[in-house]
Backbone as XML, in Angstrom:
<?xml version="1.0"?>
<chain id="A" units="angstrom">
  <residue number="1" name="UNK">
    <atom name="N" x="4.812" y="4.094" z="-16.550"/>
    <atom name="CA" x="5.793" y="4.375" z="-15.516"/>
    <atom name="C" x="5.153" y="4.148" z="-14.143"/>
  </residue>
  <residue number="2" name="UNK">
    <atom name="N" x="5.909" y="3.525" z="-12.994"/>
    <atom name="CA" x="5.439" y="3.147" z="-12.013"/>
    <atom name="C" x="6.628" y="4.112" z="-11.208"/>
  </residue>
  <residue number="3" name="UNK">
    <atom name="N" x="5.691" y="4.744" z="-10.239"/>
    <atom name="CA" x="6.274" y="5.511" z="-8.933"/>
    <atom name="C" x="5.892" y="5.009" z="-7.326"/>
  </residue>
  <residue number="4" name="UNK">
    <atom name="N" x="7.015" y="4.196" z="-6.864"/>
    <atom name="CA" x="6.828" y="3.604" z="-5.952"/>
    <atom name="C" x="7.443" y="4.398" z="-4.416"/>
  </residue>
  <residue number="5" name="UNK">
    <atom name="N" x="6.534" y="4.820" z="-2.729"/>
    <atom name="CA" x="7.095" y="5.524" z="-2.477"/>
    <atom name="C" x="6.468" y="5.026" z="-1.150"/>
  </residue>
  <residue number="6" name="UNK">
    <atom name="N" x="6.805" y="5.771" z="0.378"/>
    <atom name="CA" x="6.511" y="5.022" z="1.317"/>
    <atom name="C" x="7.224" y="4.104" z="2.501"/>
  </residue>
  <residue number="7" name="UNK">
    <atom name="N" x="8.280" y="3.779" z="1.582"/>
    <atom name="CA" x="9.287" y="2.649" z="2.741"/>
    <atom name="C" x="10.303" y="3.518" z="3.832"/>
  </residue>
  <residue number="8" name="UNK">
    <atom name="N" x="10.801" y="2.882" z="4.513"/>
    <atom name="CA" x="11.679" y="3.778" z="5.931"/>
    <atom name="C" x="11.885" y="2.664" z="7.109"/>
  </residue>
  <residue number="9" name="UNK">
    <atom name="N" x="12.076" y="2.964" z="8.147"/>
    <atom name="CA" x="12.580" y="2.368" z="9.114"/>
    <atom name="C" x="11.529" y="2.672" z="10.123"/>
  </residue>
  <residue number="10" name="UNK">
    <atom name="N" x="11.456" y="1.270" z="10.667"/>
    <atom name="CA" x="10.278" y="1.313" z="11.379"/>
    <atom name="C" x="10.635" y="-0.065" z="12.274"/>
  </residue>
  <residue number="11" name="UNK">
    <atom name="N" x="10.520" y="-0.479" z="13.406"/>
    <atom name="CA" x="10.400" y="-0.847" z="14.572"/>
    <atom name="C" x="10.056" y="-2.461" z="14.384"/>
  </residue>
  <residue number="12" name="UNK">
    <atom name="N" x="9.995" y="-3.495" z="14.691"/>
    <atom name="CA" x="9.393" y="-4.819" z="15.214"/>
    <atom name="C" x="7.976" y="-4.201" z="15.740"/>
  </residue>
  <residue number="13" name="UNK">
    <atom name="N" x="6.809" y="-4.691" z="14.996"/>
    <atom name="CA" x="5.840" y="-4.905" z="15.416"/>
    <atom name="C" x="4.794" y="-3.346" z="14.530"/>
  </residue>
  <residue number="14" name="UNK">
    <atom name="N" x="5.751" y="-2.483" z="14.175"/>
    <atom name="CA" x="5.179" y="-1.245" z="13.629"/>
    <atom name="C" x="4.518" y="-1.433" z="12.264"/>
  </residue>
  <residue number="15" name="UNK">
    <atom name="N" x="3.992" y="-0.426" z="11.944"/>
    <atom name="CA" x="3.289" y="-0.659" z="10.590"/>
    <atom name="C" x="3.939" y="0.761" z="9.618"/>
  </residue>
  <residue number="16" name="UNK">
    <atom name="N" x="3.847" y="-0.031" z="8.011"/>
    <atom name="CA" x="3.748" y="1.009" z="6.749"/>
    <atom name="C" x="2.859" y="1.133" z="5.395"/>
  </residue>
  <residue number="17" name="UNK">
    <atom name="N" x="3.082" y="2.256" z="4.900"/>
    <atom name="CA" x="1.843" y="1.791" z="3.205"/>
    <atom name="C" x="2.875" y="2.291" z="2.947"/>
  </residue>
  <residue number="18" name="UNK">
    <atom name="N" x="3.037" y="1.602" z="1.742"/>
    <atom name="CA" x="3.894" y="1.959" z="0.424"/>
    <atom name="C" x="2.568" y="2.027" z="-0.329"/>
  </residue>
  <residue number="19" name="UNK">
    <atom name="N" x="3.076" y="3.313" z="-1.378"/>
    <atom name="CA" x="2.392" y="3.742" z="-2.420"/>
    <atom name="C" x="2.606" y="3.305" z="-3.582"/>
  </residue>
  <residue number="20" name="UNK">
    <atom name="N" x="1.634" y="3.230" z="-5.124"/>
    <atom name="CA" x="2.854" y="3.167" z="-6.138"/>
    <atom name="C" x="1.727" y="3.461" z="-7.307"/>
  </residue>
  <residue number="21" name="UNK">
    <atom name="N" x="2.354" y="4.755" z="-7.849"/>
    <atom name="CA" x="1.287" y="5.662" z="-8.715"/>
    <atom name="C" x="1.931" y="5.544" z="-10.035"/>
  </residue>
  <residue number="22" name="UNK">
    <atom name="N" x="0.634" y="5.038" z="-11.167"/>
    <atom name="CA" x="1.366" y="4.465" z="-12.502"/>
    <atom name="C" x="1.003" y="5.685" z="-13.065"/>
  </residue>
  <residue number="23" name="UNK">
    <atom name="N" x="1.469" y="5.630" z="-14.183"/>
    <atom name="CA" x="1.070" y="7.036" z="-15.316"/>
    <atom name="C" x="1.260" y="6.630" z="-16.813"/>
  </residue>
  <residue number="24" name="UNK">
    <atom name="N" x="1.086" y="7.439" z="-17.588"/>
    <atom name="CA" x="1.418" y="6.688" z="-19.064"/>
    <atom name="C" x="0.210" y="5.805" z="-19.677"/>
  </residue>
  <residue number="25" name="UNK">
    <atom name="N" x="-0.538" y="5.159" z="-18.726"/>
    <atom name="CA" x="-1.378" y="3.792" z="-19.556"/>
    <atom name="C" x="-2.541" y="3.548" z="-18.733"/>
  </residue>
  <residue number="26" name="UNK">
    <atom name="N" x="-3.340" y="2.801" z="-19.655"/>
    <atom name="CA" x="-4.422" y="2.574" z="-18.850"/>
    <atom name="C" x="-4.343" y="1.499" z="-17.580"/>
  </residue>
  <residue number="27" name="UNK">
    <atom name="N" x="-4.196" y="2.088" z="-16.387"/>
    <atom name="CA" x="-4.164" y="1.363" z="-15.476"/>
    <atom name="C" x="-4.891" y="0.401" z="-15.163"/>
  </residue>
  <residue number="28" name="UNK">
    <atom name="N" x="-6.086" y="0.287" z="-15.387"/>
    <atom name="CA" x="-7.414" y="-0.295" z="-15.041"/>
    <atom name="C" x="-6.744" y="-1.636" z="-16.159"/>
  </residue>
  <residue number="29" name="UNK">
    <atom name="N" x="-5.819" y="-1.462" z="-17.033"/>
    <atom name="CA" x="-5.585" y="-2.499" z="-17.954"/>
    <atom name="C" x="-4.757" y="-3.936" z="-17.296"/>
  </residue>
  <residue number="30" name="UNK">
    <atom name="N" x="-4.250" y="-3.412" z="-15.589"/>
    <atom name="CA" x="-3.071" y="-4.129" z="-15.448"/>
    <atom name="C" x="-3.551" y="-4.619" z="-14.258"/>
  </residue>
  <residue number="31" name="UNK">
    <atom name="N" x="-2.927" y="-5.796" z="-13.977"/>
    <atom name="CA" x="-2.861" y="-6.499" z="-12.506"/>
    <atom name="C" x="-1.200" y="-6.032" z="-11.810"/>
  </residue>
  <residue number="32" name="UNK">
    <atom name="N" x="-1.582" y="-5.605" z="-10.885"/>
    <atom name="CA" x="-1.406" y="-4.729" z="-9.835"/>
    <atom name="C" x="0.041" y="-5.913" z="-8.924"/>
  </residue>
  <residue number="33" name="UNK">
    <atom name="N" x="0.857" y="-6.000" z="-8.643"/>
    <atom name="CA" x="1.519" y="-6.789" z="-8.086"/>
    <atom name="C" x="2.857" y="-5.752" z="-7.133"/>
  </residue>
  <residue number="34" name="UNK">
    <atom name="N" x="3.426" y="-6.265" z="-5.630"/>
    <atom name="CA" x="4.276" y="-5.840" z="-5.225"/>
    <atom name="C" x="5.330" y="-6.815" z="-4.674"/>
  </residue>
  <residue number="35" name="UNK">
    <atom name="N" x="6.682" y="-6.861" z="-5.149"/>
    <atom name="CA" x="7.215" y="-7.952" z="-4.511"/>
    <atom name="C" x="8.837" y="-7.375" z="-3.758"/>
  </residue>
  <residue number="36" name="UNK">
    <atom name="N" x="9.401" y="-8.230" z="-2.951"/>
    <atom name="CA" x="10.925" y="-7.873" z="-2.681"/>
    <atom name="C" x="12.036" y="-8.277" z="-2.633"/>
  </residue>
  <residue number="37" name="UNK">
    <atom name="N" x="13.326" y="-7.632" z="-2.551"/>
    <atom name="CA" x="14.466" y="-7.906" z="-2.620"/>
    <atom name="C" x="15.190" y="-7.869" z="-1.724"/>
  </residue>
  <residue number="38" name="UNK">
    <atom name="N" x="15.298" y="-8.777" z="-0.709"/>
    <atom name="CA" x="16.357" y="-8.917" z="0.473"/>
    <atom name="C" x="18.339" y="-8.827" z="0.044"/>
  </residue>
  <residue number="39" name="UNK">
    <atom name="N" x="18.606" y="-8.132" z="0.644"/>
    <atom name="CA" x="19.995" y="-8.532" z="0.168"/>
    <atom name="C" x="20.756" y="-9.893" z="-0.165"/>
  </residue>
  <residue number="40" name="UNK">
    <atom name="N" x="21.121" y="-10.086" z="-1.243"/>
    <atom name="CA" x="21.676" y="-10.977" z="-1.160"/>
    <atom name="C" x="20.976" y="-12.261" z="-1.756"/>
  </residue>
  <residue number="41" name="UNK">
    <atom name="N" x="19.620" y="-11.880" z="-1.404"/>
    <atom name="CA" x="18.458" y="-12.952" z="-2.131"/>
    <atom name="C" x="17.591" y="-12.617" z="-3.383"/>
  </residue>
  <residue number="42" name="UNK">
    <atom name="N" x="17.054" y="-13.581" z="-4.115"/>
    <atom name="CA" x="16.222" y="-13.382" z="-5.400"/>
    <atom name="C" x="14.876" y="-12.003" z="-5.212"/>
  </residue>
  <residue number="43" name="UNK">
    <atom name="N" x="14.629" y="-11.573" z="-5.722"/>
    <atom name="CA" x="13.476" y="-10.877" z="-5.959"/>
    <atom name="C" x="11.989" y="-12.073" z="-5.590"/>
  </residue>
  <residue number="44" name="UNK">
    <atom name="N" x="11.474" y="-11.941" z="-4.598"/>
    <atom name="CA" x="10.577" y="-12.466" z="-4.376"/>
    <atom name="C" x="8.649" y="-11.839" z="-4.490"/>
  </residue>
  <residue number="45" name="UNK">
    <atom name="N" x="7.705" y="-12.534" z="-4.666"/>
    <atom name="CA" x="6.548" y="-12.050" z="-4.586"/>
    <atom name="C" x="6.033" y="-12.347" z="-3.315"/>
  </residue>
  <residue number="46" name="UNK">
    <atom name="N" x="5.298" y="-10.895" z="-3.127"/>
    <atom name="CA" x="4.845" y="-10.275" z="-1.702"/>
    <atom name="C" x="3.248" y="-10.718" z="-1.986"/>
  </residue>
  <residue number="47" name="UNK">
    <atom name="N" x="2.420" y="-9.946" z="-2.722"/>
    <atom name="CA" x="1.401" y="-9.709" z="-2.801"/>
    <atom name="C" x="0.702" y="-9.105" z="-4.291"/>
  </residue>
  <residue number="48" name="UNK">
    <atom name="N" x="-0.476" y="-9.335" z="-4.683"/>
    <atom name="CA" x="-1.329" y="-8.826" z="-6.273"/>
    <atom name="C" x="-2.511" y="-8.618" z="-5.987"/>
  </residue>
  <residue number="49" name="UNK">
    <atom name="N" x="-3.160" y="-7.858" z="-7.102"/>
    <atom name="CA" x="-4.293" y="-7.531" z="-7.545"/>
    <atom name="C" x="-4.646" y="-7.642" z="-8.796"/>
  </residue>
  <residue number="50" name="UNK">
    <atom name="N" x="-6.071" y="-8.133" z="-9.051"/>
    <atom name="CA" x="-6.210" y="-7.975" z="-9.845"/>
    <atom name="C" x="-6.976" y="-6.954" z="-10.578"/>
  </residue>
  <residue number="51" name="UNK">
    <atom name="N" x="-7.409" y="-6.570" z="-11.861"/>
    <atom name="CA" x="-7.370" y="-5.087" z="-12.527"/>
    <atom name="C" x="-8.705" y="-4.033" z="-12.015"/>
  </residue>
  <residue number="52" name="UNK">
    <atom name="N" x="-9.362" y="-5.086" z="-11.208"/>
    <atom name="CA" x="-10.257" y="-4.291" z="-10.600"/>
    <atom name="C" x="-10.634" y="-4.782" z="-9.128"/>
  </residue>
  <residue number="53" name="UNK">
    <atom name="N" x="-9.762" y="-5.196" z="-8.536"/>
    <atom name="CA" x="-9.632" y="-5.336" z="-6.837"/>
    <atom name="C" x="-10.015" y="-6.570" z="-6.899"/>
  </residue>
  <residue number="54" name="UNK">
    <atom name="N" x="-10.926" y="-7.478" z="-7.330"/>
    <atom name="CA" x="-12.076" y="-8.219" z="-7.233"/>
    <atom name="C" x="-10.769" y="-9.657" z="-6.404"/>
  </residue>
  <residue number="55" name="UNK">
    <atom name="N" x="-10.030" y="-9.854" z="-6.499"/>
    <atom name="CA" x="-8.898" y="-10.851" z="-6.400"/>
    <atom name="C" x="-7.535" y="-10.582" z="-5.749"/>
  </residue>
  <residue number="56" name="UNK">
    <atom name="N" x="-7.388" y="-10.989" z="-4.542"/>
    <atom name="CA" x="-6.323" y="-10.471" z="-4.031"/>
    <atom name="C" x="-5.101" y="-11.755" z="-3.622"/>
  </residue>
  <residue number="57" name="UNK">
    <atom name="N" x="-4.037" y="-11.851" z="-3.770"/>
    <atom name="CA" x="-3.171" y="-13.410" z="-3.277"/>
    <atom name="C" x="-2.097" y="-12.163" z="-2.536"/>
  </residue>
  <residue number="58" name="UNK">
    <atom name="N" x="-1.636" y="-13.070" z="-1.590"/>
    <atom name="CA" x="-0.424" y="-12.917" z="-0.679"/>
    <atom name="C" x="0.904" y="-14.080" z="-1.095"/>
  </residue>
  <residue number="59" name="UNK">
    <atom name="N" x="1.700" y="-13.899" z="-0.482"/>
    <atom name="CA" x="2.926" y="-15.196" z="0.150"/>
    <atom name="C" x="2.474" y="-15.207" z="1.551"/>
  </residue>
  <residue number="60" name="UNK">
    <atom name="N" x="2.362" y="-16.332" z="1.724"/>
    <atom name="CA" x="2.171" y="-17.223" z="3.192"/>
    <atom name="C" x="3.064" y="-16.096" z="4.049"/>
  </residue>
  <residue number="61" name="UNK">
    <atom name="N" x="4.135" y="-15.776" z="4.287"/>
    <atom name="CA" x="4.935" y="-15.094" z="4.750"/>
    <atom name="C" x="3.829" y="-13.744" z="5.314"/>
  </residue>
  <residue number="62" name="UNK">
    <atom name="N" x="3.013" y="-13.451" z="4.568"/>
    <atom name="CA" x="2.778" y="-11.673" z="4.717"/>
    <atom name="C" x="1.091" y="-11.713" z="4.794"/>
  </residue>
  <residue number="63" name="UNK">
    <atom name="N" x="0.573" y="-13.297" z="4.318"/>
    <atom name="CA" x="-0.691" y="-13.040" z="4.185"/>
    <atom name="C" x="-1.626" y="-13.149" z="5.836"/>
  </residue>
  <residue number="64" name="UNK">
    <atom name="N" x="-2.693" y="-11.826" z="6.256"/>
    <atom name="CA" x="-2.965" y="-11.957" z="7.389"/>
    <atom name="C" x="-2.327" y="-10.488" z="8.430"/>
  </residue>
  <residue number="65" name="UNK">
    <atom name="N" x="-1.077" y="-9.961" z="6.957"/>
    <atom name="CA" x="-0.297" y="-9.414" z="7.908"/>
    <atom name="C" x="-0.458" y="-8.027" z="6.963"/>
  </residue>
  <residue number="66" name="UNK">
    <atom name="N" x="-0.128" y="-8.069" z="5.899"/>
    <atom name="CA" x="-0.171" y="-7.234" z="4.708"/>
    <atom name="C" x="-1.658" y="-6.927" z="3.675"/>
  </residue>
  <residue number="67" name="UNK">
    <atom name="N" x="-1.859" y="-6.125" z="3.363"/>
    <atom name="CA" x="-3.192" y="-5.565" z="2.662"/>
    <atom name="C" x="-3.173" y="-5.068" z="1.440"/>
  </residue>
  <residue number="68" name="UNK">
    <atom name="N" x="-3.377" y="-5.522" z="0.359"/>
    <atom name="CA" x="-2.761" y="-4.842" z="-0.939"/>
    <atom name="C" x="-4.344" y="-4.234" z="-1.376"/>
  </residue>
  <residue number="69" name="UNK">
    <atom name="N" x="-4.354" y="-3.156" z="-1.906"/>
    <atom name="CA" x="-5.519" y="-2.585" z="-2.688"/>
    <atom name="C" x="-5.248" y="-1.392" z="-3.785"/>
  </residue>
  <residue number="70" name="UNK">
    <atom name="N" x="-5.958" y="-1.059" z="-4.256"/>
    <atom name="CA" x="-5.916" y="-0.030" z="-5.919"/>
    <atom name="C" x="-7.320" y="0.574" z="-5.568"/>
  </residue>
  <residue number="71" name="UNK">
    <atom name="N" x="-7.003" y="2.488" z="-6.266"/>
    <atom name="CA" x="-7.737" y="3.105" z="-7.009"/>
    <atom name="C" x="-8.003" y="2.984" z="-8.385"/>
  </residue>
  <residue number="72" name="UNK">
    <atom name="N" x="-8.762" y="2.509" z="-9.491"/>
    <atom name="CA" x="-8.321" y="3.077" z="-10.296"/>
    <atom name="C" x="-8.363" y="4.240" z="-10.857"/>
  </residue>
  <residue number="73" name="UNK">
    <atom name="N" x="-8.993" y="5.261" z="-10.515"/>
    <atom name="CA" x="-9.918" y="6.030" z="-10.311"/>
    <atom name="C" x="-8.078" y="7.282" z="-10.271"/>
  </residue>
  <residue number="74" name="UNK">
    <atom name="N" x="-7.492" y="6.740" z="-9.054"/>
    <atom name="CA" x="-6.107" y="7.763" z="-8.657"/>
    <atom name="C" x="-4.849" y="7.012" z="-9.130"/>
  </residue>
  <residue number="75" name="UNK">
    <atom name="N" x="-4.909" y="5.985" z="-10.572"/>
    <atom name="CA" x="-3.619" y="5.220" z="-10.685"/>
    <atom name="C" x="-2.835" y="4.719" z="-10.054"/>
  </residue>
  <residue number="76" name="UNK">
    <atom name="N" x="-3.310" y="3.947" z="-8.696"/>
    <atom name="CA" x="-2.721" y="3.840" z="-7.221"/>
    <atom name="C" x="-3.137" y="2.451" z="-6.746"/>
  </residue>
  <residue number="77" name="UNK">
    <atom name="N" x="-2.057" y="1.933" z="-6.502"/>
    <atom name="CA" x="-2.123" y="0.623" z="-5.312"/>
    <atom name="C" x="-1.375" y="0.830" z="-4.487"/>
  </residue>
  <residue number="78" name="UNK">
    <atom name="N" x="-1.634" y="0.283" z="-3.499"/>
    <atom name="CA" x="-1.246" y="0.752" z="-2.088"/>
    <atom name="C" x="-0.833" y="-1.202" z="-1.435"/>
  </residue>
  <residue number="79" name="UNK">
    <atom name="N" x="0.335" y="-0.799" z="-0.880"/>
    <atom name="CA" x="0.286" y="-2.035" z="0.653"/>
    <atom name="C" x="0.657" y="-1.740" z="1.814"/>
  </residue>
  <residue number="80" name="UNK">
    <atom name="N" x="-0.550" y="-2.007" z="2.597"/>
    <atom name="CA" x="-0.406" y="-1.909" z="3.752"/>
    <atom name="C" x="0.215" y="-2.704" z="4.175"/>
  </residue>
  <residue number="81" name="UNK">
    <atom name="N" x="1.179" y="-2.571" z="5.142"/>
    <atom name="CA" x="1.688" y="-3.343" z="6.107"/>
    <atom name="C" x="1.773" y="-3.312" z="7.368"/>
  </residue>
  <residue number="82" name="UNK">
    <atom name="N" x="1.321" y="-4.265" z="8.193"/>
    <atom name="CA" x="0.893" y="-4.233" z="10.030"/>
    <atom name="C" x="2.070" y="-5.364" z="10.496"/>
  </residue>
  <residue number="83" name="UNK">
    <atom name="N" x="2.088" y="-5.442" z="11.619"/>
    <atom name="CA" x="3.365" y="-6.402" z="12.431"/>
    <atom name="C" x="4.292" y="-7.273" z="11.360"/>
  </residue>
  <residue number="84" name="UNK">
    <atom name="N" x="5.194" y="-5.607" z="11.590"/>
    <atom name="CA" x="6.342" y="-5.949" z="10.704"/>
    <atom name="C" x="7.635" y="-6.814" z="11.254"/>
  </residue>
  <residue number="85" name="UNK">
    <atom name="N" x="7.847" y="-7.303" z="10.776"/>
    <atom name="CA" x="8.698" y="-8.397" z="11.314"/>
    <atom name="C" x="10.614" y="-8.149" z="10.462"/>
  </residue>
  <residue number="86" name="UNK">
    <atom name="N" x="11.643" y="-7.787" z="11.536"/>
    <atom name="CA" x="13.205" y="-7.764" z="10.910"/>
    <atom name="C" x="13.160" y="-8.079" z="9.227"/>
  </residue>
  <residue number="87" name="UNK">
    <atom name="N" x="12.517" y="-9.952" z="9.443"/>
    <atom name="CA" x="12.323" y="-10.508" z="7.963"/>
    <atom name="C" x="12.185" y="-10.051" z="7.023"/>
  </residue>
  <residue number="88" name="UNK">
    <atom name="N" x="11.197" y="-8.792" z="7.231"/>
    <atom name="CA" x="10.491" y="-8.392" z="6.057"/>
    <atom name="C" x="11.351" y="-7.179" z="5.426"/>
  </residue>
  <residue number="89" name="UNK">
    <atom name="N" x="12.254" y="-6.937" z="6.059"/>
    <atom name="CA" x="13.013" y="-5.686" z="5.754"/>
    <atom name="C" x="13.853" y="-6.054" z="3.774"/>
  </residue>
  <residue number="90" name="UNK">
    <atom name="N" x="13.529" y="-5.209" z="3.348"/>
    <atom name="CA" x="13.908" y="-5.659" z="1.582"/>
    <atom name="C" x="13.442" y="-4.513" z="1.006"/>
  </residue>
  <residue number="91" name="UNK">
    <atom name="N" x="14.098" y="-4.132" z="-0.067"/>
    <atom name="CA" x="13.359" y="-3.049" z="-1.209"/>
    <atom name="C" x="12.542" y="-4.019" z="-1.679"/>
  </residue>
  <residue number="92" name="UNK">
    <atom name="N" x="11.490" y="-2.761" z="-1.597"/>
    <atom name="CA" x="9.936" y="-3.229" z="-2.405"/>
    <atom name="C" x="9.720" y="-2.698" z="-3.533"/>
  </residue>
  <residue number="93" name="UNK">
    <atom name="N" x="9.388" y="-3.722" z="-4.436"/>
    <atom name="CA" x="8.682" y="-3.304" z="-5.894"/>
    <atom name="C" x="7.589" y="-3.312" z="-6.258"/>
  </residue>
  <residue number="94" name="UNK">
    <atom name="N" x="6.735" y="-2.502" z="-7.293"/>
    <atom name="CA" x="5.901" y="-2.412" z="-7.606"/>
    <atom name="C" x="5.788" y="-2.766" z="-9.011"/>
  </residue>
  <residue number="95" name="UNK">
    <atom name="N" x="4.705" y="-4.009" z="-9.501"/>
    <atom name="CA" x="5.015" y="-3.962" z="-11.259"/>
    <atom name="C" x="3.795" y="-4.144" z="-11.152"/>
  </residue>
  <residue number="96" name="UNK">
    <atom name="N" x="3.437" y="-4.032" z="-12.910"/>
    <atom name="CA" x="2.106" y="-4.136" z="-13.377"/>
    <atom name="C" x="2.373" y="-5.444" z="-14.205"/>
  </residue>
  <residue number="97" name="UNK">
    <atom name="N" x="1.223" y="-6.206" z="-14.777"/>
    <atom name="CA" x="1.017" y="-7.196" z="-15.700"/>
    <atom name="C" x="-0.408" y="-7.338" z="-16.498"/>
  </residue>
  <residue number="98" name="UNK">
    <atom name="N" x="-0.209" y="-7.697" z="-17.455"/>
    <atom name="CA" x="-1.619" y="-7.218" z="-18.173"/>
    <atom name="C" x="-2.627" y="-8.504" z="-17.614"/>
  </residue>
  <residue number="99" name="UNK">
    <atom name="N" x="-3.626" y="-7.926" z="-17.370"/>
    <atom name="CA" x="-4.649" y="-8.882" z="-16.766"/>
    <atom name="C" x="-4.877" y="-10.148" z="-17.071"/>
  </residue>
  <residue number="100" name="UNK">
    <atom name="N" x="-4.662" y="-11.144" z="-16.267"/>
    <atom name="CA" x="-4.937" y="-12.462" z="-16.140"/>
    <atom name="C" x="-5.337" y="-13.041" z="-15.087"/>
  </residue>
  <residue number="101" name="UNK">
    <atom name="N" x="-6.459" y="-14.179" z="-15.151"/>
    <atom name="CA" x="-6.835" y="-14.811" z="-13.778"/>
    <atom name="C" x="-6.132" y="-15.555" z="-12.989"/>
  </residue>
  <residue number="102" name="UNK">
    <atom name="N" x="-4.894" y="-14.663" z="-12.558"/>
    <atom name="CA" x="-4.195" y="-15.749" z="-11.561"/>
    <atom name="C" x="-3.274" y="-14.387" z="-10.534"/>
  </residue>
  <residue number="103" name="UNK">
    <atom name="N" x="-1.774" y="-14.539" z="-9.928"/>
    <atom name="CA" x="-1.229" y="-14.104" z="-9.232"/>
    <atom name="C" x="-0.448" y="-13.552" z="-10.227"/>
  </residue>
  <residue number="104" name="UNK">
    <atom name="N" x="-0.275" y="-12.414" z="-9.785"/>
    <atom name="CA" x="1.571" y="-11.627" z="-10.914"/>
    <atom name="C" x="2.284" y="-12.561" z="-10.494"/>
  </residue>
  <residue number="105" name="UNK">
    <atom name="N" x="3.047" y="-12.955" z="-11.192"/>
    <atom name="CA" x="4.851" y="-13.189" z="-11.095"/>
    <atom name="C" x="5.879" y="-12.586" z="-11.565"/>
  </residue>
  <residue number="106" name="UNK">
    <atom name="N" x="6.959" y="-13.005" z="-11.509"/>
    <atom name="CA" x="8.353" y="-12.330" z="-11.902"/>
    <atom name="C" x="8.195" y="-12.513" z="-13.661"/>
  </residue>
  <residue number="107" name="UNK">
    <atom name="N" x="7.475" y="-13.487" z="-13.694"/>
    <atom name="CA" x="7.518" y="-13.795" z="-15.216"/>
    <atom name="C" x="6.449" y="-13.148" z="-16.379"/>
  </residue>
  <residue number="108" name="UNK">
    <atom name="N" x="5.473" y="-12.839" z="-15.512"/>
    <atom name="CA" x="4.539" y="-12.270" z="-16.230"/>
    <atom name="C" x="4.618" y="-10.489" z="-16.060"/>
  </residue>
  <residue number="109" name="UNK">
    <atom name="N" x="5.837" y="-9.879" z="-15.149"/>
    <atom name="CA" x="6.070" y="-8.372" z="-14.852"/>
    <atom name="C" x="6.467" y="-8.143" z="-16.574"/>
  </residue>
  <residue number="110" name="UNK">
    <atom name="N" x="5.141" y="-6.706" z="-16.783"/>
    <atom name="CA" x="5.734" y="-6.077" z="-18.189"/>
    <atom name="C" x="6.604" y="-4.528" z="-17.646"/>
  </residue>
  <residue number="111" name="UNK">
    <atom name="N" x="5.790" y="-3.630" z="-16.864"/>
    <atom name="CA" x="6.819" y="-3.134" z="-15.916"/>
    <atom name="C" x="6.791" y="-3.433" z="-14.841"/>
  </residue>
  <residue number="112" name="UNK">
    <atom name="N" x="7.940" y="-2.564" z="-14.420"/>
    <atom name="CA" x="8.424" y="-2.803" z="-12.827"/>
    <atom name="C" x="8.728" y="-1.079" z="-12.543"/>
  </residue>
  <residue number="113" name="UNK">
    <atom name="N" x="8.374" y="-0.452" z="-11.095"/>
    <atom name="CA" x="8.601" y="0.129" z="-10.648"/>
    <atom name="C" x="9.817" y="0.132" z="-10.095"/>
  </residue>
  <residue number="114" name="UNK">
    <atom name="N" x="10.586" y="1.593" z="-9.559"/>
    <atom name="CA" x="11.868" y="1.946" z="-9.189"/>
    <atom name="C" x="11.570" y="0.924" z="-7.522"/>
  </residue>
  <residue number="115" name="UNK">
    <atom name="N" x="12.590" y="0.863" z="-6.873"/>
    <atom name="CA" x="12.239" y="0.501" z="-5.534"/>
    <atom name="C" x="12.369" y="0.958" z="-4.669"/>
  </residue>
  <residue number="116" name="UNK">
    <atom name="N" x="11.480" y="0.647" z="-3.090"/>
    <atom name="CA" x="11.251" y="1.357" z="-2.545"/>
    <atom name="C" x="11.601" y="0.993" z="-0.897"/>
  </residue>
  <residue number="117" name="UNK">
    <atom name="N" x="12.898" y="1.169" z="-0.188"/>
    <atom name="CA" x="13.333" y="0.260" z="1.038"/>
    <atom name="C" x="12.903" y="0.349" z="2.449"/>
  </residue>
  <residue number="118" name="UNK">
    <atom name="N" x="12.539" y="-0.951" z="2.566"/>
    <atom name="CA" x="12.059" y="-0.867" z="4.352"/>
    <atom name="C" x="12.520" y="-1.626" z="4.448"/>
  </residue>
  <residue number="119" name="UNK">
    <atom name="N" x="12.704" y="-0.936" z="6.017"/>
    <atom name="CA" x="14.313" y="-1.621" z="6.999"/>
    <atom name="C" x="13.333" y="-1.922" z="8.204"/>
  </residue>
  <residue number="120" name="UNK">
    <atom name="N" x="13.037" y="-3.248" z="8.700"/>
    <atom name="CA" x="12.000" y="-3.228" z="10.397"/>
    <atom name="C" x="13.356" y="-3.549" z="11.407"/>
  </residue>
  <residue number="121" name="UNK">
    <atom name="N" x="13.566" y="-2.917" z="12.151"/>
    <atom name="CA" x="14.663" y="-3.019" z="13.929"/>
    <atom name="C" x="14.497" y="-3.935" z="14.001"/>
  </residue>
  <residue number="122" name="UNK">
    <atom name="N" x="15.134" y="-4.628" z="14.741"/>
    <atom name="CA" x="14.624" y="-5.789" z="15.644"/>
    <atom name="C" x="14.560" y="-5.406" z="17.274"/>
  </residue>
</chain>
């Protein structure tokens, strides 16, 4: 089970962390991924990890801007987010995927976390 938490309304240019605390399984087993859902548009990928930090990918969109990292230690990955941009406003998800050397995708999500919405002003 993935508990994803953190999102709100926040300003052009402001920053957030979304949280997202797994339970149930061995965490340390999974690559770590967060992606979003704009209204109206597909479920897209934000950002991953892999099962022990060592590997991190963005979307061009967020990379530079956004910070993804994990405990495993507290069942926890975290994304930071700095100069938030209207754009980015979408419920955010959190899924896991069982470890592989590359980026999560939509295709390789075994779960998915509830979601979690940030709205940036313009």
């Amino acid at each position: 089970q993935l508990q994803a938490f953190g999102g709100g309304l926040v300003q052009t240019g402001g920053s957030l962390r979304l949280s997202c605390v797994a339970s149930g399984r061995t965490f340390s087993n999974y690559d770590m991924g967060w992606f979003r859902q704009a209204p109206g548009k597909e479920r897209e990928f934000v950002s991953s990890i892999s099962w022990n930090g060592g590997a991190t990918y963005y979307t061009d969109s967020v990379r530079g801007r956004f910070a993804i990292s994990r405990d495993n230690l507290k069942n926890t990955v975290w994304l930071h987010m700095d100069r938030l941009k209207p754009e980015d406003t979408a419920v955010y998800y959190c899924a896991a995927a069982r470890s592989r050397p590359s980026p999560v995708t939509v295709g390789r999500v075994d779960f998915w976390g509830q979601g979690t919405l940030v709205t940036v002003s313009s």
